[in-house]
Structure formats: structure tokens, C-alpha cells
C-alpha positions, 0 to 999 in steps of 0.5 A: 524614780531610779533609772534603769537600764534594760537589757534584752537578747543578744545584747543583755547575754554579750555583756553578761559573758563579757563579765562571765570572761574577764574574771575566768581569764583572771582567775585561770592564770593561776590553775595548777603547778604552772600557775602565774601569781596575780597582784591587786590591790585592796584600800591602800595596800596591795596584794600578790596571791595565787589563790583563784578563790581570793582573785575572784573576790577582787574582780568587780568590772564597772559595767553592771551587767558584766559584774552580773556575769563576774558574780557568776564565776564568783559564786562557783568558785567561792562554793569550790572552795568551801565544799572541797577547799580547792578546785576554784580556778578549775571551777571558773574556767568549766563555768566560762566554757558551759556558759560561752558553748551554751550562749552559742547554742542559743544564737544558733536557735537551741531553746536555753531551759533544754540546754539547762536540763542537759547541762544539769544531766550532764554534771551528774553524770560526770560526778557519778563518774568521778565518785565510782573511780575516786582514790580512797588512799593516798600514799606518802609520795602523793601527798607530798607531791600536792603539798608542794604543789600547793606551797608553791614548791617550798619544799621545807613547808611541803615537808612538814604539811606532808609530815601532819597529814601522815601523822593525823591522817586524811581525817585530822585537823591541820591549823597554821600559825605565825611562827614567833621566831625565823624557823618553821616547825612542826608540833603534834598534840594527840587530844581534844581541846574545847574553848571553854575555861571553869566556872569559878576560880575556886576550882583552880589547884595550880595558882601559878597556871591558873589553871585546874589538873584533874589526875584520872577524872570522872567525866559527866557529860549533861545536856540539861542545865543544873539549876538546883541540888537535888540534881547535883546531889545524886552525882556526889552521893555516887562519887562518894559512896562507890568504892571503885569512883571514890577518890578520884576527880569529878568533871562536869560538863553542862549547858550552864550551871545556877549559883545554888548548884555552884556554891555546892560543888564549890564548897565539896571543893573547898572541903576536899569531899570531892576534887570537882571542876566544871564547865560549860558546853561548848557551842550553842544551840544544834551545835552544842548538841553535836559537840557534846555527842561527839564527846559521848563518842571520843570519852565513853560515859552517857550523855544525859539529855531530856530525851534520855529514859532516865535522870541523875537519880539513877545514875550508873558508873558507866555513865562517868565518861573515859577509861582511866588507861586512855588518859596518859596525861592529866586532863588540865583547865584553864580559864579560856579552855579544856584538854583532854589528852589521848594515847590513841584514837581507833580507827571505828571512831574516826568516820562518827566524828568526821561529820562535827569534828571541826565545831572543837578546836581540836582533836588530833591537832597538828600544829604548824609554825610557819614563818612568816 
């Protein structure tokens, strides 16, 4: 049989604050513009970091219980920073001061279940507060003002976060990459790029690239798997027959296409009927369907699912995705990935995609060397 220790009272509540303690202390030196750096030490290497979230993960006490109270602090932080991604340090120390003022409640008699209900009325309190006086806005100044705080007051690398955030706005994406040489820059790409390559290498036109160049293409956004002809068939017939669609490119985007339907967008290809490439969603499961609306909202067009009233057969011009005058750029695939570039992005639009936005890699992406 395991041994175990049971800890009950004062005894068991000391410990786990003791735990609670050691990793507040630890996770609090680095709070704010002021904050100190904290060095641990992980395998064989050792690590400097001001990050409150990455201190909590490396604080393990050998007492058990105290690693008990250490998880407590971890769990806040840790949730900080996926929910706002920041806020940890800010975290772990609120968490300290409610857990030590309510064990010297309980000491002095108070009943833990009421001093719980009273701390869960108080936090929402608080946050309805904070949400009725939060700032919508931020000016230029501000925002530079937080990026170097949170580069450590590198003023080069502030600047240029400063610069992506004021050119993508509060509702873009921002990644970070290792530069390649000993200069930091800066590079902005207006457009949306899905992690998914073509289907066949016959789609290819530029053999250099590897890479298929759609000039002004239809786009068909499919919810629904392509498994024979007589579904493609009516697309092609469309394409081919209407004066104003004849000509130019057709795209198709779909969960997965069978070879019987590939061999024949393969030979319109091949035949110069129809200039065709295709690939599959991206995503999988709830997160495809989310990514393919998103789509539907940035390119126009229809996005046809089995819940739609209506199939290919009675498929429209509308329903092809994207106005010709939106696309300054042909729309390039290669074998890893799709782009579609885009003049500009309307503000209506922003606030529908917020919600899914970071599923793609990416739309209005701003990309940021950093040396390292």
C-alpha cells in the first residue's frame, strides 16, 4: 500500500500557503517596468527571463503540499496569460494577498464556503468595473509606451512593434521571427495566407517556384467533399458557358477531392479549357468550418455546405468568391501554402473575423525580424 500523509487544519492551510508564497515572491519580482530578471535553470542549461508566466512553470518546491499551493499561483498565472497574454506576475501576487487575508479569516472563525462566495462576488464586481471604464483606443504614444515596456526598454525593437501594431491595427496579427542577418526589420504583407499547397503538380505554371499563378481567379469555396463528376461538372460547364467568367482561372477550395474528380480538373488543365488549381481546407473538423467562413466573409462568393438549400447544379456567378478589383496581386500557390493578396481590409469586416482570425497563418500579417 502507498504511504500517505494527511494533513488536516492550521497545518495542511500553513503549508499550502507556504508554497502559495514562495512562487508569488518569485513570479512578483518581475512586475511592471521596474521588474528584476530571474534566472533558473532547466536540463543542462540555464535560463534568464522576465517573463512571470515562464517563472511560475519553473518553480516546483520539494514539499508536496507546497507544490500543492506553487500549482495554485501556476494555474492563475498560466490562465492570465492565455486569456489576455499578459497579466501573470499581476496575477500571482492578487492570488497570494486573497489566499493569505482569507486563511487569516478562517483562523479568527470566519466560515471558508462564505469567505468563497464573497470573494467570487467581489471578482465580479471588480471586472464589471474594469469592463464599464476600459479605453476602446489607444493612441500611437500609448502604444509605444507598452511596447517598450515590454521589450525591456529596447527602443529599436519598440519602435518597430509600435510601427506593426499601428499598421495592422488593435485587431491584426503580429509574429516574430529570428532575423537571418545582424539588422532588425520590419516587413508587412496585406493578405491571407492558408497552410495548404495544390493537390497535383499538374496545376503547377511557373516550373522555377513550384508554384501555381492564378491572374484575377474564380474562387469556389466547397464544404462538401468532391467525390465524382457530376458534381464538378456543373462548375466547369458554368465557367466555360457564361460570357463574363469565361477566361479566366478557377480555384477550388474543398475538404478533400477523389481522383476521379482530380483526373478531370487535371485534364481541363492540361487542355488549356480551363486554367484550374485546387486545394484542400485548412483545418480540420469545427475548425475547418470556422476557417472556410471566415473565407466566405474576407473573399464574397457562397460557401457551399449540406446545409445549404441548394447544390452545384444551380450554381450562380455570385456564388465564385472575390471581386476582380480587390486582388492588386496574382493569387500564388505553392506546395506548402496559398496567398491571397489584398488592397484593403474594411473596417465592418474586422470585428466577424476576430473571433477565428488566428486558425489562418495569417491575414494582415506583420512581420517582425528580430535579431537574435
Amino acid at each position: 500500500m502507498i504511504q500517505q500523509n494527511i494533513y488536516m487544519g492550521n497545518e495542511g492551510r500553513k503549508k499550502l500557503l507556504n508554497g502559495v508564497k514562495k512562487l508569488a515572491n518569485a513570479v512578483s519580482s518581475t512586475l511592471g517596468p521596474g521588474g528584476r530578471n530571474v534566472i533558473y535553470r532547466m536540463g543542462n542549461a540555464t535560463y534568464i527571463t522576465k517573463d512571470g508566466v515562464t517563472v511560475a512553470r519553473h518553480v516546483n518546491p520539494p514539499d508536496v503540499l507546497e507544490k500543492m499551493g506553487a500549482d495554485i499561483i501556476r494555474q492563475a498565472s498560466e490562465q492570465s496569460a492565455q486569456q489576455s497574454g499578459d497579466g501573470t506576475s499581476t496575477s500571482a501576487i492578487l492570488t497570494e494577498a486573497i489566499a493569505s487575508e482569507g486563511m487569516k479569516l478562517i483562523e479568527t472563525g470566519y466560515n471558508p464556503i462564505s469567505i468563497q462566495r464573497g470573494v467570487i462576488s467581489a471578482a465580479k464586481t471588480i471586472a464589471n468595473y474594469i469592463k464599464e471604464n476600459i479605453k476602446q483606443e489607444c493612441s500611437p504614444e500609448q502604444i509605444h509606451q507598452i511596447a517598450l515596456v515590454s521589450t525591456n526598454w529596447d527602443k529599436e525593437i519598440a519602435h518597430l512593434v509600435s510601427e506593426a501594431v499601428e499598421k495592422v491595427g488593435l485587431d491584426g496579427s503580429i509574429t516574430i521571427n529570428d532575423s537571418r542577418s545582424n539588422e532588425s526589420s520590419s516587413q508587412f504583407i496585406a493578405g491571407l495566407r492558408v497552410p495548404r499547397g495544390w493537390m497535383s503538380s499538374y496545376f503547377v505554371n511557373n516550373t522555377t517556384k513550384q508554384e501555381c499563378i492564378l491572374e484575377n481567379p474564380l474562387i469556389l469555396l466547397s464544404g462538401i467533399k468532391l467525390t465524382n463528376n457530376q458534381q464538378i461538372m456543373p462548375i466547369l460547364q458554368k465557367v466555360f458557358n457564361t460570357k463574363e467568367l469565361r477566361g479566366r482561372p478557377l480555384f477550388i477550395i474543398a475538404p478533400d477531392i477523389e481522383s476521379e474528380v482530380l483526373q478531370t480538373l487535371v485534364i481541363n488543365k492540361i487542355k488549356g479549357i480551363i486554367n484550374i488549381c485546387a486545394i484542400k481546407c485548412p483545418g480540420y473538423g469545427d475548425g475547418m468550418k470556422r476557417e472556410m467562413e471566415d473565407l466566405e466573409i474576407t473573399l464574397g462568393g457562397t460557401y457551399f455546405t449540406e446545409l445549404l438549400s441548394r447544390d452545384f447544379n444551380s450554381i450562380r456567378e455570385e456564388d465564385f468568391s472575390l471581386d476582380s478589383s480587390s486582388m492588386p496581386q496574382p493569387v500564388s500557390v505553392k506546395v506548402s501554402s496559398r496567398f491571397f493578396p489584398f488592397m484593403a481590409m474594411s473596417s465592418e469586416m474586422l470585428p466577424l473575423l476576430g473571433v477565428n482570425l488566428n486558425a489562418f497563418d495569417r491575414m494582415l500579417v506583420h512581420i517582425l525580424r528580430i535579431l537574435s
